[in-house]
Backbone as numpy.savetxt, mean C-alpha at the origin, in Angstrom:
# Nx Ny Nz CAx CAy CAz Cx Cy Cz
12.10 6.03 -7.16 11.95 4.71 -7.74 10.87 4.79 -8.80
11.02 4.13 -9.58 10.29 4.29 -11.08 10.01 2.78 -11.89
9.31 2.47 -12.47 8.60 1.26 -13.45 8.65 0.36 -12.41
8.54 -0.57 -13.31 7.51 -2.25 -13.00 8.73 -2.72 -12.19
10.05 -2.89 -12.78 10.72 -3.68 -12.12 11.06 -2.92 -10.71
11.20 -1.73 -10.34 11.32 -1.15 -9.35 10.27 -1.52 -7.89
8.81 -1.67 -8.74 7.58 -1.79 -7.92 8.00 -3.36 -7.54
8.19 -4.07 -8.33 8.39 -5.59 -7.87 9.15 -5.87 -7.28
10.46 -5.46 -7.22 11.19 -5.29 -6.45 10.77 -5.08 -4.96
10.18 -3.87 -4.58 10.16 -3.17 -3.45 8.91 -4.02 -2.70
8.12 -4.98 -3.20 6.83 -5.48 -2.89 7.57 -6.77 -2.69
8.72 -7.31 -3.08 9.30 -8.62 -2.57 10.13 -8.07 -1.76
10.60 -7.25 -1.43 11.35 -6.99 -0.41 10.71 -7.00 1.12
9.59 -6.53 0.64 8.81 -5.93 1.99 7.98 -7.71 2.86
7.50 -8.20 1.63 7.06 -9.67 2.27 8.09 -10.83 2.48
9.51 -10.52 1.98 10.49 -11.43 2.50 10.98 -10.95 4.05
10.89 -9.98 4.01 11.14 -9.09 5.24 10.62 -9.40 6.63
9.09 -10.48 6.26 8.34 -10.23 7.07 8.01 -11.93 7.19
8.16 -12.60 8.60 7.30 -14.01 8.61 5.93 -14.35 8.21
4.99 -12.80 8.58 3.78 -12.76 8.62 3.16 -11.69 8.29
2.40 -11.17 7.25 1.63 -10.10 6.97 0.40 -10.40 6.81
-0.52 -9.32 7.43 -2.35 -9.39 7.46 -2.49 -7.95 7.16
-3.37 -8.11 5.91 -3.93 -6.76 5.14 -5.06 -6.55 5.74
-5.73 -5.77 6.07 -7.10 -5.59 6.34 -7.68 -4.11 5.26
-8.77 -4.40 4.82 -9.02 -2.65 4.03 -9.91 -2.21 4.76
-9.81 -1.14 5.09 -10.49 -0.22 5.75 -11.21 0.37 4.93
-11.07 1.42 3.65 -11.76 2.05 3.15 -11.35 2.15 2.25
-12.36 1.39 0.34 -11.63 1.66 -0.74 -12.59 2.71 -1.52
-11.72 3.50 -2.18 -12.12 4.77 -3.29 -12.15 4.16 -4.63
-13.06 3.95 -5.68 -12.65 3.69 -6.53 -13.02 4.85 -8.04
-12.40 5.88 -9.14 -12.89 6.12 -10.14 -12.31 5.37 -11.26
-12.49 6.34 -12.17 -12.30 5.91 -13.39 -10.24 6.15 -13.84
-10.48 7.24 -13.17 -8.78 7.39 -13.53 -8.24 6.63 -11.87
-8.60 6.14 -10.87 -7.48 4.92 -10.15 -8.51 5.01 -9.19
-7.33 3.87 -8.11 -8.10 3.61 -6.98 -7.53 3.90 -5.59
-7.99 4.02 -4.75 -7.21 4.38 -3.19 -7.67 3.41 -2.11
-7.01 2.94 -1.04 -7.47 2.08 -0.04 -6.59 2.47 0.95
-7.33 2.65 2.23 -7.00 2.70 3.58 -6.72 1.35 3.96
-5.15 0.99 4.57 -5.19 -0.66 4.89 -4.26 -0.17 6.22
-5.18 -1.60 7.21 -4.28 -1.29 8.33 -3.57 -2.75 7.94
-2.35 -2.77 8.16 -1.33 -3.90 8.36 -0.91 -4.26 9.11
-0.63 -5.38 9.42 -0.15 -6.22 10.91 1.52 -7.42 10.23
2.55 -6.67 10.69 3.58 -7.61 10.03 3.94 -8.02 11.36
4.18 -9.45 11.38 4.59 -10.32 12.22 3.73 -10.29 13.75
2.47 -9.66 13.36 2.01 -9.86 14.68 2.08 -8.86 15.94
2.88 -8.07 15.18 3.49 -6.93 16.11 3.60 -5.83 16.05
3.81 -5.54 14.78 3.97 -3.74 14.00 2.65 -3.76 13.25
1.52 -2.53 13.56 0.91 -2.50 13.14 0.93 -0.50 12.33
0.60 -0.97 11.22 0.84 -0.02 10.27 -0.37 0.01 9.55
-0.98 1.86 9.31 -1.81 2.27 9.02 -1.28 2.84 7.44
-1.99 2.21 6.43 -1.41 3.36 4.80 -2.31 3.84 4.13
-2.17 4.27 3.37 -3.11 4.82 2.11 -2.36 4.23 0.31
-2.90 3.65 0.02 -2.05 3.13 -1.36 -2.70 3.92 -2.66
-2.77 4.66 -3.31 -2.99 5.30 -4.31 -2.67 4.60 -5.53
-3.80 4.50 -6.50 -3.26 4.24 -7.90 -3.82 4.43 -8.93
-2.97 5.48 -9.59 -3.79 5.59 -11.05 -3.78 5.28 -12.49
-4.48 5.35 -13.07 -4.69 4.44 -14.25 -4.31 5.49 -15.55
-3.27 4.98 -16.36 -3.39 5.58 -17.99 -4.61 5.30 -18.38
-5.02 5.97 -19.83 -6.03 5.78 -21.05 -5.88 4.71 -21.16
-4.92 3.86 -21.09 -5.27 2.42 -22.16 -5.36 0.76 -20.30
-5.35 1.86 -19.11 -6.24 0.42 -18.05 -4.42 0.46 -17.47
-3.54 0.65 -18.18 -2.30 0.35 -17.20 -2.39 1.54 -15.74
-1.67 0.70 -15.16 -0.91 1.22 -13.59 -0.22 1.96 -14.29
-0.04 3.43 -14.13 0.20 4.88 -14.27 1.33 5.17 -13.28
0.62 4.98 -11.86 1.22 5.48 -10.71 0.87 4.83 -9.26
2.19 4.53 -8.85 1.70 4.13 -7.13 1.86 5.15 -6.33
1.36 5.59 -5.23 2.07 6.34 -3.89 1.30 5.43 -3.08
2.29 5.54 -2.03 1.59 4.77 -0.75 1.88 6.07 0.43
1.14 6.39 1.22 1.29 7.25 2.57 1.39 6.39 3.25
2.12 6.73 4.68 2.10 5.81 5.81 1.94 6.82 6.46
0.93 6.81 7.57 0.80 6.87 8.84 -0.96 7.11 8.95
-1.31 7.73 10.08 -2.98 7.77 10.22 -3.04 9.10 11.53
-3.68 9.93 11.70 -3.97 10.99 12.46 -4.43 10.60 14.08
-5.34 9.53 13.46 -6.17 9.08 14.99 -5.65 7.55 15.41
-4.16 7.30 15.04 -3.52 6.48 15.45 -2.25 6.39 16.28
-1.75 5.75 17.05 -0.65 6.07 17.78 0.53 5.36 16.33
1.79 6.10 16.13 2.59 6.10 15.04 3.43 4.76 15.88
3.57 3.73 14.52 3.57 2.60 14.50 5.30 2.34 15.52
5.80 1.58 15.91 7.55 1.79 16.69 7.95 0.75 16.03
């Protein structure tokens, strides 16, 4: 999956999906070329999901690149 309309897409999909989502950040990275955050998520109260969201920045301040990881080492993997 690739550009803007792809990302918007996939970010309305995921909160229509869901009655209820709670972000929490755990731990944000920030430089000059992007930023990273540890978020634990809670959709509907029930699935709780550990990620990593990655993002980096072109020369001219645009969103470059997303990756998101899912999962966490010292967590039990989400069902």
């Amino acid at each position: 999956m690739a550009g803007k309309v792809a990302a918007l897409r996939e970010t309305a999909k995921n909160f229509a999906s869901a009655q209820t989502i709670a972000i929490e950040p755990l731990h944000l990275y920030a430089s000059t070329e992007g930023v990273a955050g540890e978020l634990r998520i809670v959709v509907d109260g029930a699935i709780e999901l550990f990620v990593v969201d990655v993002l980096t920045f072109a020369a001219d301040g645009r969103i470059q690149a997303i990756r998101a990881y899912l999962g966490r080492g010292d967590a039990p993997a989400a069902t």
